[in-house]
mmCIF file of the N, C-alpha and C atoms, coordinates in Angstrom:
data_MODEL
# 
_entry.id   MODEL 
# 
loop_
_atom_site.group_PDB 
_atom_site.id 
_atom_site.type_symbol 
_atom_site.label_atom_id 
_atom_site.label_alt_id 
_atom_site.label_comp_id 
_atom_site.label_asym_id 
_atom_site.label_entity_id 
_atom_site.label_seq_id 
_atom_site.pdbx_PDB_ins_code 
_atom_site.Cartn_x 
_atom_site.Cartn_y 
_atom_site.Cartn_z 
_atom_site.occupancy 
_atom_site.B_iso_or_equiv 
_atom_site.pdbx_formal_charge 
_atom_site.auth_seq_id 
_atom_site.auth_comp_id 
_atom_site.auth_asym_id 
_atom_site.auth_atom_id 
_atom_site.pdbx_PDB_model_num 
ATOM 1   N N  . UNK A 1 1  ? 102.939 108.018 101.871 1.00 0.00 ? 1  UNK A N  1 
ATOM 2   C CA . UNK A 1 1  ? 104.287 108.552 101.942 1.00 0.00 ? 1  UNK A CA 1 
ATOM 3   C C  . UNK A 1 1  ? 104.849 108.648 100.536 1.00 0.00 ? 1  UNK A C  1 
ATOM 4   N N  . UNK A 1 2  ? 105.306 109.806 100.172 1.00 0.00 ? 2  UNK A N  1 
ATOM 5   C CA . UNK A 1 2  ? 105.880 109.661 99.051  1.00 0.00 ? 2  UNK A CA 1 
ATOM 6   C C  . UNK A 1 2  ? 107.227 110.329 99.240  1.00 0.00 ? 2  UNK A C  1 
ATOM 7   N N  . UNK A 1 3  ? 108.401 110.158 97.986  1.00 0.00 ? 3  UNK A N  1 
ATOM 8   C CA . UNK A 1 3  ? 109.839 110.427 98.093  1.00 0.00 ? 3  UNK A CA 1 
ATOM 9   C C  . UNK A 1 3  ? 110.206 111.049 96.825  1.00 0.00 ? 3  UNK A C  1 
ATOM 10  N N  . UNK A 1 4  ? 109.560 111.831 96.774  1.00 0.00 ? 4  UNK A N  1 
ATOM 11  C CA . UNK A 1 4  ? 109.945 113.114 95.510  1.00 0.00 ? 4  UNK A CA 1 
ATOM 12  C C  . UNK A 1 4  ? 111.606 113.590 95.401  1.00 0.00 ? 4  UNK A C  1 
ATOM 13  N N  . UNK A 1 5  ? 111.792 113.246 93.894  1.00 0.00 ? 5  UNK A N  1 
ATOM 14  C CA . UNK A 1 5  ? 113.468 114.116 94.297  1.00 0.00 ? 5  UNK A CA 1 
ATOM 15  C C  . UNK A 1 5  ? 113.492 115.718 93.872  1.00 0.00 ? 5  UNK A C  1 
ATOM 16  N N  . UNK A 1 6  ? 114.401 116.090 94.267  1.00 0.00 ? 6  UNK A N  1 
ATOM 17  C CA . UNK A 1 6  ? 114.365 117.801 93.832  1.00 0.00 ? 6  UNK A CA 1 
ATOM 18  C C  . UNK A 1 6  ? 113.305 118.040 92.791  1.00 0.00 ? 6  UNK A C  1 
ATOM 19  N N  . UNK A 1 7  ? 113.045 119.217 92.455  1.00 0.00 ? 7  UNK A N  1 
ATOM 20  C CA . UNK A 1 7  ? 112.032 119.340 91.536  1.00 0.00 ? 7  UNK A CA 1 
ATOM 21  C C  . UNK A 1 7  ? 110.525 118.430 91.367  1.00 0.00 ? 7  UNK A C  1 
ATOM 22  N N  . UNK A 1 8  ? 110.503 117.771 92.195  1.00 0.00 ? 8  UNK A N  1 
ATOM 23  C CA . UNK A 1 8  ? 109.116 117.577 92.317  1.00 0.00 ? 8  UNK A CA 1 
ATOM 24  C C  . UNK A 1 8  ? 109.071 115.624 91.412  1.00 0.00 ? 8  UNK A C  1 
ATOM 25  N N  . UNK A 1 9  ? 109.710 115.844 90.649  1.00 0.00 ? 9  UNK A N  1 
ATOM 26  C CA . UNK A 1 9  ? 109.697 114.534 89.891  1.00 0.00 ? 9  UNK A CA 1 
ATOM 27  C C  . UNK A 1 9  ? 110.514 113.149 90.511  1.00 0.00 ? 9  UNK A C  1 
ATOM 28  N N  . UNK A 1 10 ? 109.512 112.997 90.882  1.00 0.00 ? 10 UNK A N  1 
ATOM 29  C CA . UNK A 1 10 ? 109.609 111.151 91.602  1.00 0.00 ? 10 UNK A CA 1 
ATOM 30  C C  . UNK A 1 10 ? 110.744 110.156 90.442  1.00 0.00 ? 10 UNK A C  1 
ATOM 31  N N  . UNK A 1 11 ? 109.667 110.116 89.363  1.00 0.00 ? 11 UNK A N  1 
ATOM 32  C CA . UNK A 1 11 ? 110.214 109.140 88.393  1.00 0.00 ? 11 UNK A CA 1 
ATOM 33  C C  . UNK A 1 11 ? 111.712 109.372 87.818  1.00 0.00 ? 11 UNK A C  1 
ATOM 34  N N  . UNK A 1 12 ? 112.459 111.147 88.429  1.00 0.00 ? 12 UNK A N  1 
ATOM 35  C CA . UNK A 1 12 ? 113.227 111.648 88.061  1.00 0.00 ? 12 UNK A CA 1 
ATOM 36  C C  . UNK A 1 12 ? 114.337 111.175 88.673  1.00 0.00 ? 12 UNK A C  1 
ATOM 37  N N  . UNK A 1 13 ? 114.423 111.016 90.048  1.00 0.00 ? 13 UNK A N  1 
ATOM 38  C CA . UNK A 1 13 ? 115.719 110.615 90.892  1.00 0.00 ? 13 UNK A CA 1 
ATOM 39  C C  . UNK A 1 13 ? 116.202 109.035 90.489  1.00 0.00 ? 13 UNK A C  1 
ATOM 40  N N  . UNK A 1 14 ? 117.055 109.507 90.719  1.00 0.00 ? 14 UNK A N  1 
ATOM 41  C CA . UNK A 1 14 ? 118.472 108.260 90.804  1.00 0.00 ? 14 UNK A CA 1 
ATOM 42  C C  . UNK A 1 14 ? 118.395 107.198 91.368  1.00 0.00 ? 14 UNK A C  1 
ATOM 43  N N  . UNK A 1 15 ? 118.902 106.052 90.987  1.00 0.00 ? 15 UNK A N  1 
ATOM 44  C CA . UNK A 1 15 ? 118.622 104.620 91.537  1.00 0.00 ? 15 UNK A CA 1 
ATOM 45  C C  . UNK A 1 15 ? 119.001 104.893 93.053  1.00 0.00 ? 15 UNK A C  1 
ATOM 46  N N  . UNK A 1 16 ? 120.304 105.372 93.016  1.00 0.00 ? 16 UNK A N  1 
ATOM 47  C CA . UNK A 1 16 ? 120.623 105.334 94.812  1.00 0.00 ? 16 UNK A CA 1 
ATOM 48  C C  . UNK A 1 16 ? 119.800 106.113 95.569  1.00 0.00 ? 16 UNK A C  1 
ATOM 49  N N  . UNK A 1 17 ? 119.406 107.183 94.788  1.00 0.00 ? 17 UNK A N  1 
ATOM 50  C CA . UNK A 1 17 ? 118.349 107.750 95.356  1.00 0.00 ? 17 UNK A CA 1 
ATOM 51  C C  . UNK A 1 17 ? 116.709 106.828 95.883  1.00 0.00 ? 17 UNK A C  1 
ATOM 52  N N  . UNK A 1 18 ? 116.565 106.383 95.134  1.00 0.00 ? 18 UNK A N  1 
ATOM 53  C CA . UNK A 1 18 ? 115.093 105.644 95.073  1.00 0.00 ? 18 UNK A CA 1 
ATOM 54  C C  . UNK A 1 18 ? 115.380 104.199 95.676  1.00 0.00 ? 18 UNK A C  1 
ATOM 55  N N  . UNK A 1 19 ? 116.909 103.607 96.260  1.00 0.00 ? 19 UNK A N  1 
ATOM 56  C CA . UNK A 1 19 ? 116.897 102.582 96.929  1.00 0.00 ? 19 UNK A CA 1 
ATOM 57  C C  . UNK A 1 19 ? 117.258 103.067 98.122  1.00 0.00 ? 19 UNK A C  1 
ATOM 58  N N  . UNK A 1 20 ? 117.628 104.306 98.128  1.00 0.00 ? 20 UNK A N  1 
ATOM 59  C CA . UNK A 1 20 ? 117.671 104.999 99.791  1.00 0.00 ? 20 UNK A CA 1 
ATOM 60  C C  . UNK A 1 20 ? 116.432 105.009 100.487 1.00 0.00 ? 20 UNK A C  1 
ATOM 61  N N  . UNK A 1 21 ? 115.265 105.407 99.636  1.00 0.00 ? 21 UNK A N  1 
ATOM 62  C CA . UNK A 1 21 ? 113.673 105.679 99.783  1.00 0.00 ? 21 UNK A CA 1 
ATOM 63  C C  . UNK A 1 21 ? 113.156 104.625 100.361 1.00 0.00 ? 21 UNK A C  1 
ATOM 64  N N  . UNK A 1 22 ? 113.767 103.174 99.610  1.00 0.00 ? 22 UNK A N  1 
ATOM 65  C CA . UNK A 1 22 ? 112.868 102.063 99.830  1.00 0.00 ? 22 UNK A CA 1 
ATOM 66  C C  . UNK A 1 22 ? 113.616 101.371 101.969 1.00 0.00 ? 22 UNK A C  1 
ATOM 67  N N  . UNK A 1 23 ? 115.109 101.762 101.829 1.00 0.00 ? 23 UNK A N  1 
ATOM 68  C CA . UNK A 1 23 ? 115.789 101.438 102.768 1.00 0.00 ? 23 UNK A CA 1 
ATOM 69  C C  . UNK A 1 23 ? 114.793 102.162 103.911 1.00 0.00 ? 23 UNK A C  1 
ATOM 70  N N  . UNK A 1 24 ? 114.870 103.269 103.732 1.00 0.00 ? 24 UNK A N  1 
ATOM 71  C CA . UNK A 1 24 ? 113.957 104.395 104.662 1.00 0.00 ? 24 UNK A CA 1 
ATOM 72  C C  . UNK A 1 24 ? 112.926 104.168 105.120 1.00 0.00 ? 24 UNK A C  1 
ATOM 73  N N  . UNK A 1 25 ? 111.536 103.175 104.487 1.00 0.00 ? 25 UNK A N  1 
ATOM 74  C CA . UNK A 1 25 ? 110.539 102.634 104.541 1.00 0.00 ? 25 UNK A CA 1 
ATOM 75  C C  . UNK A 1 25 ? 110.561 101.953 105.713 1.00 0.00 ? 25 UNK A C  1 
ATOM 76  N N  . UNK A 1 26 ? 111.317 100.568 104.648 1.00 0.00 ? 26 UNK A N  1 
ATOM 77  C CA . UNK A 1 26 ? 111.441 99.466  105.313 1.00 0.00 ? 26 UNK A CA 1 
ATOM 78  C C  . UNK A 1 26 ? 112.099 99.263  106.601 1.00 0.00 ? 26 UNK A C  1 
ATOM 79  N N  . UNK A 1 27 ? 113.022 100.075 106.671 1.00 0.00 ? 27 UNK A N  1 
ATOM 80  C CA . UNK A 1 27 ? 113.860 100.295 108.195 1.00 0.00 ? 27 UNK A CA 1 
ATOM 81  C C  . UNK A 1 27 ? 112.798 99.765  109.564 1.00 0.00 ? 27 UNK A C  1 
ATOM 82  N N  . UNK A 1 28 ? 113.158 99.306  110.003 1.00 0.00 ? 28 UNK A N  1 
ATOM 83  C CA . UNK A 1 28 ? 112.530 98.863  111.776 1.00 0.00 ? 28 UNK A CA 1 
ATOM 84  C C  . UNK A 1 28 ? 110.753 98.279  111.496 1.00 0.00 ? 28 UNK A C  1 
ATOM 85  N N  . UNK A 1 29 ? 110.080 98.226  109.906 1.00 0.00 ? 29 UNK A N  1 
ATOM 86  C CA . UNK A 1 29 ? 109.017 98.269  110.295 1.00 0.00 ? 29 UNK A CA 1 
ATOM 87  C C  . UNK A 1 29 ? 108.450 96.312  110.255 1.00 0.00 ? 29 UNK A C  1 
ATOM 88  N N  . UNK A 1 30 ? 107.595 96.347  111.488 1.00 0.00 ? 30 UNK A N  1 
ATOM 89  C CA . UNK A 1 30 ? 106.806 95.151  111.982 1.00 0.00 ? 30 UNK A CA 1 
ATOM 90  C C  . UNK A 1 30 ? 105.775 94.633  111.085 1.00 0.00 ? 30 UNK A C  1 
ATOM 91  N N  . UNK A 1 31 ? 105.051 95.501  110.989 1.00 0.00 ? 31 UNK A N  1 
ATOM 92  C CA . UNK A 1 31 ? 103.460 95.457  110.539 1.00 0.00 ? 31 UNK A CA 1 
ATOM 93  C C  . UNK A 1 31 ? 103.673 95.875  108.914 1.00 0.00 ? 31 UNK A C  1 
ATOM 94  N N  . UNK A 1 32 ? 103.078 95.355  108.152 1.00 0.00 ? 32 UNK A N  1 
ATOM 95  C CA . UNK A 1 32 ? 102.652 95.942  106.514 1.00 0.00 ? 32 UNK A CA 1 
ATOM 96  C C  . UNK A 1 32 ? 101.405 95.765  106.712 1.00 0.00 ? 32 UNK A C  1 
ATOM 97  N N  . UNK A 1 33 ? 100.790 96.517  106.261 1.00 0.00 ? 33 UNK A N  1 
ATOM 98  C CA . UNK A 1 33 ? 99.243  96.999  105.716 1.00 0.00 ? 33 UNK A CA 1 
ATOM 99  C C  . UNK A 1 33 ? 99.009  96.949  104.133 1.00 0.00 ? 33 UNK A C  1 
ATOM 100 N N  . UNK A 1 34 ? 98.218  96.865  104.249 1.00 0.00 ? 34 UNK A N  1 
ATOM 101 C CA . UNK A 1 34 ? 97.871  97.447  102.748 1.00 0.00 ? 34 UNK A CA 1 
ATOM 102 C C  . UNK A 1 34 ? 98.284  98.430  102.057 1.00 0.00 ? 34 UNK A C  1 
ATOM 103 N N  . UNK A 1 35 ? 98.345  99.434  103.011 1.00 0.00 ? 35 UNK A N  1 
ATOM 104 C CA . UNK A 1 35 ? 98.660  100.418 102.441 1.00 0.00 ? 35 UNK A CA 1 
ATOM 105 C C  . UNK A 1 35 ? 99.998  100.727 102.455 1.00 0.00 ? 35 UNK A C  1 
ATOM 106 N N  . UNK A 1 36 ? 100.647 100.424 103.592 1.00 0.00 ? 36 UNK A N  1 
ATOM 107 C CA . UNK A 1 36 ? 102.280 100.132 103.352 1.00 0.00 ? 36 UNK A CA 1 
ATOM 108 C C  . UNK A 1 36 ? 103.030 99.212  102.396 1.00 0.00 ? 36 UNK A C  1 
ATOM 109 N N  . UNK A 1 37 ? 102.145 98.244  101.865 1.00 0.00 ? 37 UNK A N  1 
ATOM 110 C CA . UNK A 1 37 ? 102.651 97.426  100.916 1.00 0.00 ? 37 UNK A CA 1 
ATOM 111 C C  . UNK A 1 37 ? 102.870 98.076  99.439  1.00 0.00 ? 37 UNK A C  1 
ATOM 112 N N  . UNK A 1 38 ? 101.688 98.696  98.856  1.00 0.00 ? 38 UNK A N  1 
ATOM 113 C CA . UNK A 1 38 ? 100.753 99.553  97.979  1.00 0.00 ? 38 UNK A CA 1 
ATOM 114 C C  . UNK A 1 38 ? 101.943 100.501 97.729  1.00 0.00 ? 38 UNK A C  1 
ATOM 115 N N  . UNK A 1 39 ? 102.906 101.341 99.070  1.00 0.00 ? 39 UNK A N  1 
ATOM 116 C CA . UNK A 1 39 ? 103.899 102.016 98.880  1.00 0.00 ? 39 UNK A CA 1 
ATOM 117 C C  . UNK A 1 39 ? 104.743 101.436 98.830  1.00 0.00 ? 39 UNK A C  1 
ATOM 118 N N  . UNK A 1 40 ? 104.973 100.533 99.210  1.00 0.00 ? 40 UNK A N  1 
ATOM 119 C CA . UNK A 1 40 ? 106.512 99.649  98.942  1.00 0.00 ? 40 UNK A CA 1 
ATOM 120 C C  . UNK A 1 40 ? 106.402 99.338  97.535  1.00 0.00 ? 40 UNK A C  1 
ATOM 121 N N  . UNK A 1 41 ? 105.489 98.596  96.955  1.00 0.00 ? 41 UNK A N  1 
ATOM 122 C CA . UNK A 1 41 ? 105.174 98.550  95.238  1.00 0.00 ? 41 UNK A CA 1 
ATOM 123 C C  . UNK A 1 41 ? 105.560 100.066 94.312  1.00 0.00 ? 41 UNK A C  1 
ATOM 124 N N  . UNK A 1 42 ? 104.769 101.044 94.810  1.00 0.00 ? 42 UNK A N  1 
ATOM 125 C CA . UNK A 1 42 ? 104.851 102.372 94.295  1.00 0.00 ? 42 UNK A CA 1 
ATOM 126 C C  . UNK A 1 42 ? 106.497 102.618 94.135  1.00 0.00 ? 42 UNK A C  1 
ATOM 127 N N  . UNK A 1 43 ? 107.348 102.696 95.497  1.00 0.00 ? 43 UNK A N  1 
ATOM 128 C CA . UNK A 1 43 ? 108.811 102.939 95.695  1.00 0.00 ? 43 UNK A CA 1 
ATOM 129 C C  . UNK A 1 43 ? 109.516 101.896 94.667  1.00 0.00 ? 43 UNK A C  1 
ATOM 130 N N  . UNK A 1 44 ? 109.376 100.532 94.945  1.00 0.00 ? 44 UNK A N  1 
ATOM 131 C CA . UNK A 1 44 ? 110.105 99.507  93.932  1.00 0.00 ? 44 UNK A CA 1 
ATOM 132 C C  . UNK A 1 44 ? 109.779 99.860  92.651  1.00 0.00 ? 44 UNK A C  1 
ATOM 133 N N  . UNK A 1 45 ? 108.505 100.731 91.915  1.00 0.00 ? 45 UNK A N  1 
ATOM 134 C CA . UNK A 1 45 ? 108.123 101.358 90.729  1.00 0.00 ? 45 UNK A CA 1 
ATOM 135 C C  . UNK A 1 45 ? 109.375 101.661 89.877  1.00 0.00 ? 45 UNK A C  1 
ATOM 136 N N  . UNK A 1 46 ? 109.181 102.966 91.115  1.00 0.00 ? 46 UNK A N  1 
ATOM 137 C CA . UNK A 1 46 ? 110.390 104.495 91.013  1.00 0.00 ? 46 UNK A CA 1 
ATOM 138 C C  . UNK A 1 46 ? 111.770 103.644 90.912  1.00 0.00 ? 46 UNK A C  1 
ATOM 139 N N  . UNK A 1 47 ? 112.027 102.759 91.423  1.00 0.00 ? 47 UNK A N  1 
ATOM 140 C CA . UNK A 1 47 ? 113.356 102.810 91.723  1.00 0.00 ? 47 UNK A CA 1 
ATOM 141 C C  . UNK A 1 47 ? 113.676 101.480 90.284  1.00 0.00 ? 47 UNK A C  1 
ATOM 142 N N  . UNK A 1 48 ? 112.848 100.920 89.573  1.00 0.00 ? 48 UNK A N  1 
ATOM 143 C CA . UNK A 1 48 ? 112.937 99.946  88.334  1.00 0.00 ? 48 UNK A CA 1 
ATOM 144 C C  . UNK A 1 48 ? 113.099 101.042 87.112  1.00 0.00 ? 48 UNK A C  1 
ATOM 145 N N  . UNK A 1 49 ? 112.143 102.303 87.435  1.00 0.00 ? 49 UNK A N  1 
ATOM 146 C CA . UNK A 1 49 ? 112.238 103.098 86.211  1.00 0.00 ? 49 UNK A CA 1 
ATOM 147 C C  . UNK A 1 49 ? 113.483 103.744 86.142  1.00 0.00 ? 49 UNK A C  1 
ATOM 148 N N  . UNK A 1 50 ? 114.292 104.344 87.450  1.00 0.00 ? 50 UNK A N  1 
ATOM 149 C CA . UNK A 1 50 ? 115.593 104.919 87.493  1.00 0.00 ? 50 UNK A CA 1 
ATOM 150 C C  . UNK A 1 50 ? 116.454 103.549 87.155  1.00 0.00 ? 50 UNK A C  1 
ATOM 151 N N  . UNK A 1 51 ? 116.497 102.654 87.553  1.00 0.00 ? 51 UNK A N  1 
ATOM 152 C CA . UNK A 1 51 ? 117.539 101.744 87.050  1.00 0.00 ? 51 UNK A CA 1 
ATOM 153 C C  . UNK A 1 51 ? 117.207 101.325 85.575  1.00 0.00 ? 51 UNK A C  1 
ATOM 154 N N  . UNK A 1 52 ? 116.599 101.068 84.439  1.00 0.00 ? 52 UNK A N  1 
ATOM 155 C CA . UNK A 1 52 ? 116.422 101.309 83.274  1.00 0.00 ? 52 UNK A CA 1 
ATOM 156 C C  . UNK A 1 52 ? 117.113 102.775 82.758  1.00 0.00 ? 52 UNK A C  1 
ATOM 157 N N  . UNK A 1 53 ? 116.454 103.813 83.285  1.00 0.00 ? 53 UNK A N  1 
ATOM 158 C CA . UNK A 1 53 ? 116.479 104.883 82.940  1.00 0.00 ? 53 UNK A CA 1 
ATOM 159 C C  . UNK A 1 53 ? 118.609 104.757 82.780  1.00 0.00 ? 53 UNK A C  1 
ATOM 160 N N  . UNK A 1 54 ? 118.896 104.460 83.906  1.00 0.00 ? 54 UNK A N  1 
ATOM 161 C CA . UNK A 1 54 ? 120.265 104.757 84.047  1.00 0.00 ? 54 UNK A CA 1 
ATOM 162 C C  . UNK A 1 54 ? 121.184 103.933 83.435  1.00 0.00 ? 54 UNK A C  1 
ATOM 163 N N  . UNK A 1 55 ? 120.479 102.586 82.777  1.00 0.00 ? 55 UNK A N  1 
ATOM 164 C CA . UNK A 1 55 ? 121.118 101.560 82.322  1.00 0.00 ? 55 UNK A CA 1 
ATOM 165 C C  . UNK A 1 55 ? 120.670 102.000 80.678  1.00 0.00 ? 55 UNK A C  1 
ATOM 166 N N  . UNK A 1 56 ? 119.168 102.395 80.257  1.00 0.00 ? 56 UNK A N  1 
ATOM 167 C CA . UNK A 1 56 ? 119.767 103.254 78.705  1.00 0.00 ? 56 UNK A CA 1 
ATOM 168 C C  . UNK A 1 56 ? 120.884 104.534 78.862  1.00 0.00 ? 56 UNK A C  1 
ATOM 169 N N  . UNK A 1 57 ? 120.581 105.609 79.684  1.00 0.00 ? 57 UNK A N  1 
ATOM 170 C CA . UNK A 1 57 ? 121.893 106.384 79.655  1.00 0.00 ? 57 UNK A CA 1 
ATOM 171 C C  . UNK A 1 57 ? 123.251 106.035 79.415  1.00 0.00 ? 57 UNK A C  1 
ATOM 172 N N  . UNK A 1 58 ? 123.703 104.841 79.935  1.00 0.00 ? 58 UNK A N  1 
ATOM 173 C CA . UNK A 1 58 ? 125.236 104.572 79.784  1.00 0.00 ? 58 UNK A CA 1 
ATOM 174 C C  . UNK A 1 58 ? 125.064 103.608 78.831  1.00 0.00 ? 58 UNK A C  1 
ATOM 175 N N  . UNK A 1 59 ? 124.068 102.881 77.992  1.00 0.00 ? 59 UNK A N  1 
ATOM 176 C CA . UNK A 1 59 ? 124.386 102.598 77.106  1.00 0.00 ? 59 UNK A CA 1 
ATOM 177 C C  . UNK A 1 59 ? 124.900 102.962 75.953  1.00 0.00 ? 59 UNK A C  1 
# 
């Protein structure tokens, strides 16, 4: 599963954006797999690089 923002660039969207993604995931689910974990890591990625990203911007 992936959560691309407009234009195609993942690493591009917005913290609220990329903690909406992770909310979206995680919502109702029982079971983690491997591979659901693997994306939960991937999403928490995206969403560390937008919060940096947004915390040099307003610096």
């Amino acid at each position: 599963m992936t959560t691309p923002s407009a234009g195609g660039c993942e690493r591009c969207q917005s913290a609220a954006a990329a903690n909406e993604a992770i909310r979206r995931f995680v919502a109702g689910r029982a079971v983690w797999t491997p591979e659901a974990l693997a994306e939960l890591d991937r999403l928490w990625a995206v969403w560390r690089a937008a919060v940096a990203r947004e915390m040099t911007t307003a610096a």
